[in-house]
C-alpha positions in Angstrom: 0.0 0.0 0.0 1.7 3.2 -1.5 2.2 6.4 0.8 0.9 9.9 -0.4 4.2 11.2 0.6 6.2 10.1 -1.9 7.8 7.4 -3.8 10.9 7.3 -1.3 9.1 7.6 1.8 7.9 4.3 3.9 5.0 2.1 2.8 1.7 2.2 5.3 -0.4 -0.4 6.3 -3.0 0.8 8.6 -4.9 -2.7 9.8 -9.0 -1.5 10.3 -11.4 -2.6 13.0 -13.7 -5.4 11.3 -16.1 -5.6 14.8 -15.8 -1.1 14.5 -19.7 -1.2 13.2 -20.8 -3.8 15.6 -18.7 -1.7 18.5 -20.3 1.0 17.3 -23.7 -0.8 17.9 -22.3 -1.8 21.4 -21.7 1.8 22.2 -25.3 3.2 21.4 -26.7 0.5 23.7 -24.3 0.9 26.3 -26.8 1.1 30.2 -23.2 0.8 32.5 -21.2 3.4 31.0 -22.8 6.6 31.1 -25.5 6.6 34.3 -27.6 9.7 35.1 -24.6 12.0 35.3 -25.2 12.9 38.9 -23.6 9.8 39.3 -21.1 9.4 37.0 -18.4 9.9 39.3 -19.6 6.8 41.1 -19.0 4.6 37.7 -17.3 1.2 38.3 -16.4 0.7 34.6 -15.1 -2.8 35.2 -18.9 -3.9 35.5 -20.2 -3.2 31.5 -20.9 -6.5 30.1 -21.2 -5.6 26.8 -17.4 -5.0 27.0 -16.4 -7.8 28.1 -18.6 -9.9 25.5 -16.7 -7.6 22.9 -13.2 -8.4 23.9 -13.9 -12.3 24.3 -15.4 -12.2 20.5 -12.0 -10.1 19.4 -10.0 -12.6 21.4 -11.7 -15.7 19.8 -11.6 -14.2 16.0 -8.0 -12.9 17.0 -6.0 -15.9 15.2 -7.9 -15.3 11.9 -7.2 -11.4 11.9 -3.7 -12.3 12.8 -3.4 -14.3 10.1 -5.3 -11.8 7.6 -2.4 -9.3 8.8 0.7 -11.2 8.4 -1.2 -11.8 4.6 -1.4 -8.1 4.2 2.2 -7.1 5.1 3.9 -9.9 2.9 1.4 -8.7 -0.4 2.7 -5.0 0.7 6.1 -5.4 2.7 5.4 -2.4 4.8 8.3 -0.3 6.5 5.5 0.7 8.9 2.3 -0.8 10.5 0.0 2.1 11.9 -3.0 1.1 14.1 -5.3 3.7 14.0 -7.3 2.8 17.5 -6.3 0.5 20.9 -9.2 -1.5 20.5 -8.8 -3.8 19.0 -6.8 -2.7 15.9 -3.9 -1.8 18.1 -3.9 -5.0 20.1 -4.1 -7.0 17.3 -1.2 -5.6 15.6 1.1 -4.9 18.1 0.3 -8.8 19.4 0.9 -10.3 15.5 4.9 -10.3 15.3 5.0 -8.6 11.7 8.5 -8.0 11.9 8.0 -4.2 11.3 7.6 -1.3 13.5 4.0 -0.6 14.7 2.6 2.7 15.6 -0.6 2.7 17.5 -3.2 5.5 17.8 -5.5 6.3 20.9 -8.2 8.6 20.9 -10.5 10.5 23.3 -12.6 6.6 24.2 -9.5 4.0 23.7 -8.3 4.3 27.2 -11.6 5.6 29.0 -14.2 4.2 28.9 -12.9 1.2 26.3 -10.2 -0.4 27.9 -11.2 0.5 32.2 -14.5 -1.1 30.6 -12.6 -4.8 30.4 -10.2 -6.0 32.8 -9.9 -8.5 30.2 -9.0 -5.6 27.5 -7.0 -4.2 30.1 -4.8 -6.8 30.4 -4.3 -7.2 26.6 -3.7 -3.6 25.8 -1.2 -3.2 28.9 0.8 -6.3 27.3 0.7 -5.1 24.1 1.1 -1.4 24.1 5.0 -1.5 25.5 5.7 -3.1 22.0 4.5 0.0 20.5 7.5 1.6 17.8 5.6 5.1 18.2 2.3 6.9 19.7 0.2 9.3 18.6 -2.3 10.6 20.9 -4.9 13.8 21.0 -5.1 13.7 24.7 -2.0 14.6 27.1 -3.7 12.1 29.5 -3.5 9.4 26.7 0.3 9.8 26.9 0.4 8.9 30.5 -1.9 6.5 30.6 -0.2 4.5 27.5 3.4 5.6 29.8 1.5 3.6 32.7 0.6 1.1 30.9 4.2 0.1 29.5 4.7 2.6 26.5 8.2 3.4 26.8 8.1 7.7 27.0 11.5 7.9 25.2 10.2 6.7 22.0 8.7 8.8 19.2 5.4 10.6 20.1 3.3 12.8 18.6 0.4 15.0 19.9 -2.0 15.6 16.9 -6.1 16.4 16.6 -8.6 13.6 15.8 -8.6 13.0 12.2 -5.2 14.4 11.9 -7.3 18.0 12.0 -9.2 20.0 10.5 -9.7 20.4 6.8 -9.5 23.8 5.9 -11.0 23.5 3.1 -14.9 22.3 4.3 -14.5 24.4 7.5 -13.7 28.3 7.4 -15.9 31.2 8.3 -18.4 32.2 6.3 -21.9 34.3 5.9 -23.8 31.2 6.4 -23.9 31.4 10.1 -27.5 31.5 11.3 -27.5 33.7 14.4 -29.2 31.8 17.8 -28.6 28.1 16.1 -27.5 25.4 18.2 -25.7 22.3 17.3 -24.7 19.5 18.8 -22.2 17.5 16.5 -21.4 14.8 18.1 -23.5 11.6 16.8 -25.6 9.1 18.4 -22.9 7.1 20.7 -23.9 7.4 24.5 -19.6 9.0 24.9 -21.1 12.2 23.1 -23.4 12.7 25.7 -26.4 13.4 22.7 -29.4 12.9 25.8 -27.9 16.3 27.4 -28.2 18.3 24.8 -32.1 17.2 24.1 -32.2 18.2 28.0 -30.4 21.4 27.2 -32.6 21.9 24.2 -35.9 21.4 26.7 -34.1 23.9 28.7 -34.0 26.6 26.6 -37.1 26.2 24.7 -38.9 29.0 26.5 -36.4 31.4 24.4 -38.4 31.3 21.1 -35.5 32.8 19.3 -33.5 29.5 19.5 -32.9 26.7 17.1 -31.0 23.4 17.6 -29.9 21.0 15.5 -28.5 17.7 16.9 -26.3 15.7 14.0 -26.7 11.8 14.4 -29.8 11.7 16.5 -32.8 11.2 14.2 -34.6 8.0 15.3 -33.4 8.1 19.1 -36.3 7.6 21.2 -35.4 10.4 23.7 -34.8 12.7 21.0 -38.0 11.9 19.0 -39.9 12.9 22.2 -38.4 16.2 22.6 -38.8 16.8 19.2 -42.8 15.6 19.7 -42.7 18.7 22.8 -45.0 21.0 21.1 -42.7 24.3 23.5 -39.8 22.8 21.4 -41.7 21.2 18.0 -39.9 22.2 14.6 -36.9 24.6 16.3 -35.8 21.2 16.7 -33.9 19.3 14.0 -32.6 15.9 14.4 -30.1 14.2 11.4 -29.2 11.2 10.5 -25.3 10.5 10.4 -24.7 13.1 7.4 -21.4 13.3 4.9 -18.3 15.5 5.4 -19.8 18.2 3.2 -23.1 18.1 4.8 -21.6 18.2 8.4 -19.3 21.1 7.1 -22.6 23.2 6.3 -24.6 22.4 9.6 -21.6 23.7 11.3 -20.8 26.5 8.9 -24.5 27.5 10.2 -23.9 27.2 14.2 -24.2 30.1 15.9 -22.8 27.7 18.8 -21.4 24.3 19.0 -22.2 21.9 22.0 -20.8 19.0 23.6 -21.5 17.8 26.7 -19.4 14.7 26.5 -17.9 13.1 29.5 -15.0 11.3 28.4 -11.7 13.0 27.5 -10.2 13.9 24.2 -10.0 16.6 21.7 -13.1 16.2 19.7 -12.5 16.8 15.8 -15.8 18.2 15.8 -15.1 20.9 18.0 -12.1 21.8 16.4 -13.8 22.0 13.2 -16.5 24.1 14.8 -13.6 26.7 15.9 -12.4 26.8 12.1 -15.6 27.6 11.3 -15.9 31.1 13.5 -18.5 28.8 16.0 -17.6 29.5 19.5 -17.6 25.7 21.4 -19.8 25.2 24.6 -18.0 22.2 26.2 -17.7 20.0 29.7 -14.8 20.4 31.5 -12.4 17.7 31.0 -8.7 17.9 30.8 -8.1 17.8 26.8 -10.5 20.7 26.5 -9.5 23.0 29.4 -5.8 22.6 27.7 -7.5 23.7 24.6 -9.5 26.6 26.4 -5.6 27.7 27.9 -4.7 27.5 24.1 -7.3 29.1 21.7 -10.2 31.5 22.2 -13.7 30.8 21.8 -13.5 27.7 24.2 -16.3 27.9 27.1 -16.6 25.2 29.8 -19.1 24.2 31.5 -20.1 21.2 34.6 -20.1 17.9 32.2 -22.8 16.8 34.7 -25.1 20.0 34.5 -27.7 20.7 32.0 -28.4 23.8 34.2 -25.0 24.7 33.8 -24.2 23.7 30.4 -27.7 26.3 29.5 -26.2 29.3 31.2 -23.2 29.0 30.0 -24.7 28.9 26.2 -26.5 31.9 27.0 -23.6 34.0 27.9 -22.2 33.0 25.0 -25.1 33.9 22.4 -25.0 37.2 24.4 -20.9 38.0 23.4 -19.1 38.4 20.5 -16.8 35.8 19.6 -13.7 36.9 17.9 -11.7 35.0 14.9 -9.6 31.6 16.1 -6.3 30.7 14.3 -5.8 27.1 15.4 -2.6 25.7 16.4 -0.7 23.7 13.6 -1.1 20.2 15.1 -4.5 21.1 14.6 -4.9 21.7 11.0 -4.7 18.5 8.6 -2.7 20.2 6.2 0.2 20.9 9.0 -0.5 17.6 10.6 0.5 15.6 6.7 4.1 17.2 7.4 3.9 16.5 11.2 2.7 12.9 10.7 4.9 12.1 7.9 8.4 13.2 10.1 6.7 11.1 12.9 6.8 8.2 10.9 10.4 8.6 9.8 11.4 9.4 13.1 9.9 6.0 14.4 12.1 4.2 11.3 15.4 6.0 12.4 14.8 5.1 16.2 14.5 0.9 14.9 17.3 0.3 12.6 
């Protein structure tokens, strides 16, 4: 499999999920999780069994995807094996003995709630992981964990957004804003925290003023039933999971973007939102109050407070928010030099 850096530059094989739709599934589903998040910091994450049925069906298909691997790599003869999530692409790779270096990805849910979910998992990843060539991560607590976990900090690492960033090309400011619009971008999966911001949405439906438009929630029960509250009625609009160019233009339109989410990470979503001139409403977890100490237009609220989550976006609606030049490792156009050093950084530190 060719690189798009160039004809001299290493050959990348980057293994995917085949259980990432069915996980997906798993996700939306998930009861143990995500309680009532008045709760939430009571959550004993070794207790989800859908988790741990999850990582006994990866460990029982394991041999055949190992073997699927080891095919891939001799059609291709990779320099480099990149593993784009922990679970279970990571695991699997970094457990195959391809005789190449493997680079392994986390992201915001790999760690927390993923692997904490499975002691099972646990155990894997934390074998696994110190085999690891290189790391990218979009959360400093990532690093730390995957350091705790075995991941030897002297070897190459890099820091870089979800996605690799933003494309500047889909998000940029524009006149298409529509002023008092809402949006939460965030999809269906219980992580995004989607059932706060149809309580949020409740919340502020005595402003008549105010629209909302939740991306990825069409269908949901609790969302259909907000949508059915006539105070609310047609200022709300649930999607369906839409394409790049059709998220682009919802969130071209955002007056604000929300996410309540309550795991950590630095959501691409958000990030695109910034691009975009939308100032981000967010729950305060540690990726995003680094990003608040970095970049304007960043406003936190309680991750476990509608009421809190609604003042805070009407403070915001009330201000004007000023232009937002992203850092580099933010930006996908940076990140293709970024990621491409990273990868011959991680060759020069093996041979």
């Amino acid at each position: 499999m060719s690189s798009e850096f160039g004809g001299n530059d290493p050959t990348i094989v980057e293994p995917t999920d085949a259980l990432a739709k069915w996980r997906q599934q798993i996700a939306e589903r998930r009861r143990v999780i995500v309680p009532r998040r008045e709760e939430s910091k009571k959550l004993d994450p070794g207790k989800d069994p859908a988790e741990w049925i999850h990582t006994v069906l990866a460990i029982v298909r394991f041999p055949q995807r190992v073997i699927a691997l080891r095919k891939l790599c001799r059609q291709h003869r990779p320099d480099l094996v990149h593993a784009l999530r922990l679970p279970y692409e990571g695991v699997t790779a970094l457990s195959s003995g391809l005789g190449v270096p493997v680079i392994l990805s986390t992201w915001g849910q790999d760690f927390v709630p993923q692997v904490e979910s499975s002691p099972l998992l646990r155990w894997w990843a934390s074998r696994a992981i110190r085999r690891a060539a290189g790391l990218q991560f979009d959360s400093s607590a990532d690093f730390d964990r995957a350091v705790k976990a075995g991941f030897d900090a002297n070897r190459p690492s890099l820091f870089a957004a979800g996605n690799f960033g933003v494309d500047g090309a889909l998000f940029y400011t524009s006149e298409e804003t529509v002023p008092n619009h809402i949006v939460f971008p965030r999809g269906r999966s219980e992580m995004s925290n989607g059932r706060a911001f149809i309580e949020i949405a409740t919340k502020l439906a005595c402003y008549p003023d105010l629209t909302f438009t939740a991306i990825g929630l069409e269908g949901i029960d609790y969302a259909e039933q907000a949508k059915a509250d006539p105070l609310l009625g047609d200022r709300l609009c649930l999607t369906p999971a839409l394409s790049l160019p059709e998220f682009a233009s919802v969130i071209r339109s955002a007056a604000v973007v929300v996410s309540p989410a309550l795991t950590d990470g630095t959501p691409i979503s958000l990030l695109s939102a910034l691009a975009a001139g939308a100032p981000v409403v967010a729950g305060r977890i540690p990726a995003l109050d680094q990003l608040a100490n970095t970049v304007d237009n960043v406003y936190l609220a309680d991750a476990n407070s509608t009421e809190d989550f609604s003042e805070v976006i009407l403070q915001v609606l009330k201000s004007e928010s000023s232009k937002v030049l992203l850092p580099e490792e933010f930006l996908l156009e940076s990140n293709k030099v970024r990621v491409r050093e990273f990868y011959l950084n991680v060759l020069r530190s093996t041979t």
